[in-house]
C-alpha positions in Angstrom: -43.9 20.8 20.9 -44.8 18.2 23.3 -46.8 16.1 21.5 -44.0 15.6 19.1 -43.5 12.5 17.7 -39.6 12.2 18.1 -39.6 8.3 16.6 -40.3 10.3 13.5 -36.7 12.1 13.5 -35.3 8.4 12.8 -37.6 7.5 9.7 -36.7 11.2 8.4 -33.4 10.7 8.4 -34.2 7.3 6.5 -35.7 9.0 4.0 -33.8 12.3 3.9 -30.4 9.8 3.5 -32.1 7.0 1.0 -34.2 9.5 -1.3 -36.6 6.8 -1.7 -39.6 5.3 0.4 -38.7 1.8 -0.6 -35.2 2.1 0.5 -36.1 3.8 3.9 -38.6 0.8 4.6 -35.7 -1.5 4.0 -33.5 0.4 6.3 -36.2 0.8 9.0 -37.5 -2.4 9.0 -40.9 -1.5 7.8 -43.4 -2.4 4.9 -43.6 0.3 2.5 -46.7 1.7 3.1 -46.1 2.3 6.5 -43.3 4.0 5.2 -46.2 6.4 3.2 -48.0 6.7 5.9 -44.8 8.0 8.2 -44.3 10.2 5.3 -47.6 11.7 5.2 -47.1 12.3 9.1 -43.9 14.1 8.8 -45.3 16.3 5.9 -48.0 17.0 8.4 -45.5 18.0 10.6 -43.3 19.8 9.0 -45.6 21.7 6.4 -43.1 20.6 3.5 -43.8 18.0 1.2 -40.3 16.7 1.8 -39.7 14.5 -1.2 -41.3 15.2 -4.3 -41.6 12.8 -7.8 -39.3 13.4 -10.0 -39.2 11.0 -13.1 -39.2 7.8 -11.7 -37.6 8.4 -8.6 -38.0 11.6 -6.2 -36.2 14.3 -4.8 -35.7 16.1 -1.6 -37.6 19.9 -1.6 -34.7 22.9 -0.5 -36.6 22.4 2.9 -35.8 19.0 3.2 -31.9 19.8 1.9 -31.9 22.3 4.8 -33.1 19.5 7.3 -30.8 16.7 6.3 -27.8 17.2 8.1 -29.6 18.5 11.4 -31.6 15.5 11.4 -28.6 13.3 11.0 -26.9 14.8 13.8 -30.3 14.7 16.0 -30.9 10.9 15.6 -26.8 10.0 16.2 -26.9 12.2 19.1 -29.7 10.6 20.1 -28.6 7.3 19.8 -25.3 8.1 21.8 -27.2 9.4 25.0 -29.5 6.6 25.1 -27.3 4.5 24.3 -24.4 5.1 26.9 -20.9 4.5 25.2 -19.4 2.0 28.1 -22.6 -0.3 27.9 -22.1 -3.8 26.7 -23.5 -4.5 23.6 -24.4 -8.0 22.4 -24.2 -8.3 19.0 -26.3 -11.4 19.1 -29.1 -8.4 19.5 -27.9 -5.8 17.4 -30.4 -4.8 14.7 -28.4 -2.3 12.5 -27.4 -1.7 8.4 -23.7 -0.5 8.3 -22.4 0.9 5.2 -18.9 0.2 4.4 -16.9 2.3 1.4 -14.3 -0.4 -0.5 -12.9 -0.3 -4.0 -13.3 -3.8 -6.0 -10.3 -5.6 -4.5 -10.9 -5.4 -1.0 -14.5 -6.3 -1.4 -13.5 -9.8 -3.6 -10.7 -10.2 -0.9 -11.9 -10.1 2.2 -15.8 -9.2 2.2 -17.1 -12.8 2.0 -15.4 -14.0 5.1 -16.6 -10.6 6.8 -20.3 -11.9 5.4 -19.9 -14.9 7.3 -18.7 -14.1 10.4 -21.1 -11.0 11.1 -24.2 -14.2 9.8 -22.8 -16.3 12.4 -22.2 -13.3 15.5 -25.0 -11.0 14.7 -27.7 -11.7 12.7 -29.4 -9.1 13.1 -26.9 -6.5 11.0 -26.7 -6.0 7.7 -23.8 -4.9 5.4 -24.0 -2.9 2.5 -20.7 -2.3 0.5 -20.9 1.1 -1.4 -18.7 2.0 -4.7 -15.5 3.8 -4.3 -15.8 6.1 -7.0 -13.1 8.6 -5.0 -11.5 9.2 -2.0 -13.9 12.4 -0.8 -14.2 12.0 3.2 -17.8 13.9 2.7 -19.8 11.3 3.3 -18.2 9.9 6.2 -18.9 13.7 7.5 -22.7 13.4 6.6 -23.4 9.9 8.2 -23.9 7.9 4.7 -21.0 5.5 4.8 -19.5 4.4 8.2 -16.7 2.8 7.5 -14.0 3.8 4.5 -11.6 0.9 3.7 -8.6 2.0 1.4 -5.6 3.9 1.0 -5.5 7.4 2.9 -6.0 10.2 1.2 -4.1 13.6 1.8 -6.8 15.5 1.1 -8.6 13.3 4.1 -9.8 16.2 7.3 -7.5 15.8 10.1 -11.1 15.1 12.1 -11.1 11.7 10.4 -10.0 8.6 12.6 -7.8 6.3 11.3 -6.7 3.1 11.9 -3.8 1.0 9.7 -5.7 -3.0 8.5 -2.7 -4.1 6.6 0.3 -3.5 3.9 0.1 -4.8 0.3 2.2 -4.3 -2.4 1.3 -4.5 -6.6 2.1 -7.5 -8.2 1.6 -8.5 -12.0 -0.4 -10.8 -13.8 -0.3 -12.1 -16.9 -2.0 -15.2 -18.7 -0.3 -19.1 -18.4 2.1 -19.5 -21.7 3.1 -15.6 -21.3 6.2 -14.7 -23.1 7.6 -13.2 -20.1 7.4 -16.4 -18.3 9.7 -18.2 -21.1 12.8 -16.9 -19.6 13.6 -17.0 -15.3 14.8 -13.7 -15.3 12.0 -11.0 -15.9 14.0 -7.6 -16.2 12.5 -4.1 -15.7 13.2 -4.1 -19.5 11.3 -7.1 -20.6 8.6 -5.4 -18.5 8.5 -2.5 -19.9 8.9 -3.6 -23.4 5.3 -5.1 -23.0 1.8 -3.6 -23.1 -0.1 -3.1 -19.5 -3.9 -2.7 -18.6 -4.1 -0.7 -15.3 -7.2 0.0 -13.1 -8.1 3.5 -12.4 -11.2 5.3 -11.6 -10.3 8.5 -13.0 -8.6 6.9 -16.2 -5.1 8.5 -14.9 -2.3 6.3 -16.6 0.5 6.6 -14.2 1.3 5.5 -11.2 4.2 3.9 -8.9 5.3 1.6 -11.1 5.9 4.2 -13.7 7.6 6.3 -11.5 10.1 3.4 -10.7 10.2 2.9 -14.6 11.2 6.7 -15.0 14.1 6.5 -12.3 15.4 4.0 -14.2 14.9 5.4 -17.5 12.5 3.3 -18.9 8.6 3.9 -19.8 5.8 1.3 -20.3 3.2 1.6 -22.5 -0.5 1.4 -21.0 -2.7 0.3 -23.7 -5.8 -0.1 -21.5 -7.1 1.7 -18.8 -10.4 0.0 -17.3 -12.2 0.7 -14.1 -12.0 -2.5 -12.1 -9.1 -4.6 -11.1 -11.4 -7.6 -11.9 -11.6 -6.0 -15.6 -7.8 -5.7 -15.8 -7.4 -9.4 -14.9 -10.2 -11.0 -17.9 -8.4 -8.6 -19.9 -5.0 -10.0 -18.9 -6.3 -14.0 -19.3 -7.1 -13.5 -22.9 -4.2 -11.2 -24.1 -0.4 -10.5 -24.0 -1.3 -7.3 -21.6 0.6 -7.2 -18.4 -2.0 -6.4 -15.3 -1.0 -4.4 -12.1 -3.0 -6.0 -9.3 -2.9 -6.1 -5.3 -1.4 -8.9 -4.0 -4.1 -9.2 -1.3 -6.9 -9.4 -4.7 -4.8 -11.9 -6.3 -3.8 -14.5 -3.6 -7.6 -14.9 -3.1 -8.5 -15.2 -5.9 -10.9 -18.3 -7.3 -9.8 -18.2 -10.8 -6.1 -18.2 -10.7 -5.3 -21.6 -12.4 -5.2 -19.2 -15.7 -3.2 -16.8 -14.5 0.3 -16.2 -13.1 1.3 -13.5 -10.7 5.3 -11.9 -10.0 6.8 -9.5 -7.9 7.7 -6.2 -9.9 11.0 -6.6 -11.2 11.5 -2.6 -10.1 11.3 -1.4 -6.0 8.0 0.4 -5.3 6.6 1.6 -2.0 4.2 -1.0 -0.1 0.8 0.6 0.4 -1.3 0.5 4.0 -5.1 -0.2 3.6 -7.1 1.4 6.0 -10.2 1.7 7.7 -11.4 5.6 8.4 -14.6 7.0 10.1 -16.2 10.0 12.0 -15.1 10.7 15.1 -18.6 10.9 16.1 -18.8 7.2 15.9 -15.5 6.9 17.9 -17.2 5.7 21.2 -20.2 4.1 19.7 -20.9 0.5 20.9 -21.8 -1.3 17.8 -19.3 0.6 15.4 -16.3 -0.1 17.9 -17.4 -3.9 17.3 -17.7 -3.3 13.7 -14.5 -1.7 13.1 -12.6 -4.3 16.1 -14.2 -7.3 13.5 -13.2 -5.5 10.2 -9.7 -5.4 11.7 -9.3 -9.0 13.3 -10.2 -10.5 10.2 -7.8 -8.7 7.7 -4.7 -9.2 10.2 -5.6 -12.6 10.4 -5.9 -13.1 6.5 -2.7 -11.2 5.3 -0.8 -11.3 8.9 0.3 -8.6 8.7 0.1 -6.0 11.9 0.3 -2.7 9.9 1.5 0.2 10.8 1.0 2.0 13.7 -2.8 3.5 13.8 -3.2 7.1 13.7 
């Protein structure tokens, strides 16, 4: 095909990724009816409609699922050969949307100074945080996140790179005027003797803590599961429930003057936040700055070195 337009590959990929033409503009750079208009080329070109109306929104034809992942790996392989992986890169210039996975805490934690400093060194990029709704690695594999901050999973490919941000460790949280704070001493007793509102995606109700609890042959009673640790904590303000909370989520947070945090009165493991990605993107310019900025600024924050990377 010689007179193949391969600028196209990049908005297909757009489009195939964002299942919408505004979205793909966005990403691109472009109004959305040149958007259209690319659309109506590539249909052209490929003899498939592509996307398709669907309700409101639209949806990729079997054709177009069949594409998606070749095109993906197309345009990054692309990018890499024209783009060679020892070239300096100034981020001053960078034009580029990144897509970083976090749960709630990390993004309330640390997101807003990661905001700043990428305004201030590239102005040109753009962030999008994306839900954490699990831990499945698949689309770190498929090019639609490209970083994943959090805790490693087990069920993580051993393909996946991974490097170690920082420890934290669960703390609790409980309103000012608590009846746990009336006494110095808080036991593993009084603790457990109380009701808790935990965070969890999946609505599991156990965790460390109550393995701790168990060794020591006591039990808690969970009277709340919600899905955010900023839930847990307006639910902890205005009632007798104990919270479970990351000490890196609480220490920075902006409403703390109604709520009190202490260390668990039982020993549980510290857990290591990290940040994972695609080996594909090991060597990649802009991602090495990405992920060398991501972990500068959460070292500096909790200073704490981690352990050592993978």
């Amino acid at each position: 095909m010689p007179d193949a337009d391969l600028n196209l590959l990049t908005a297909l990929d757009a489009l195939l990724s964002e299942g919408n033409v505004a979205k793909a503009a966005e990403r691109m750079g472009l109004s959305e009816s040149a958007m259209s208009r690319t659309l109506a080329r590539l249909r052209e070109a490929t003899g498939d409609q592509l996307l398709v109306r669907a309700g409101r929104g639209m949806v990729p034809t079997p054709h177009a699922l069949a594409l998606r992942e070749r095109v993906r790996d197309l345009v990054q392989d692309s990018h890499a050969v024209l783009q060679p992986a020892d070239a300096a890169m100034d981020p001053r210039t960078l034009q580029r949307l990144f897509t970083i996975r976090a749960n709630d805490g990390f993004i309330e934690a640390f997101a807003h100074v990661l905001v700043a400093r990428v305004a201030k060194e590239a102005p040109g990029v753009r962030l999008r945080f994306a839900p954490k709704p699990d831990k499945d690695v698949r689309p770190l594999r498929e090019g639609l996140i490209d970083l994943d901050v959090g805790v490693l999973s087990d069920s993580a490919g051993p393909e996946v790179r991974v490097q170690a941000l920082y420890r934290d460790r669960f703390v609790a949280a409980v309103r000012e005027g608590h009846p746990l704070l009336a006494e110095a001493a808080i036991t593993p007793e009084r603790y457990a003797a109380c009701d808790h509102v935990i965070t969890s995606r999946h609505g599991r109700k156990e965790g460390p803590a109550d393995v701790a609890l168990a060794a020591m042959g006591l039990k808690r009673n969970v009277a709340v599961t919600v899905p955010s640790f900023g839930s847990a904590l307006s639910i902890a303000a205005a009632t007798d429930l104990v919270a479970l909370i990351p000490a890196s989520y609480f220490e920075r947070l902006r409403a703390q003057s109604t709520l009190r945090s202490f260390p668990l009165p039982m020993p549980t493991d510290r857990i290591t936040i990290s940040q994972m990605w695609h080996p594909r993107m090991d060597r990649d310019p802009a991602h090495r700055w990405l992920r060398g900025m991501v972990l500068e600024l959460c070292r500096n924050l909790t200073g704490d070195e981690g352990p050592p990377a993978r």
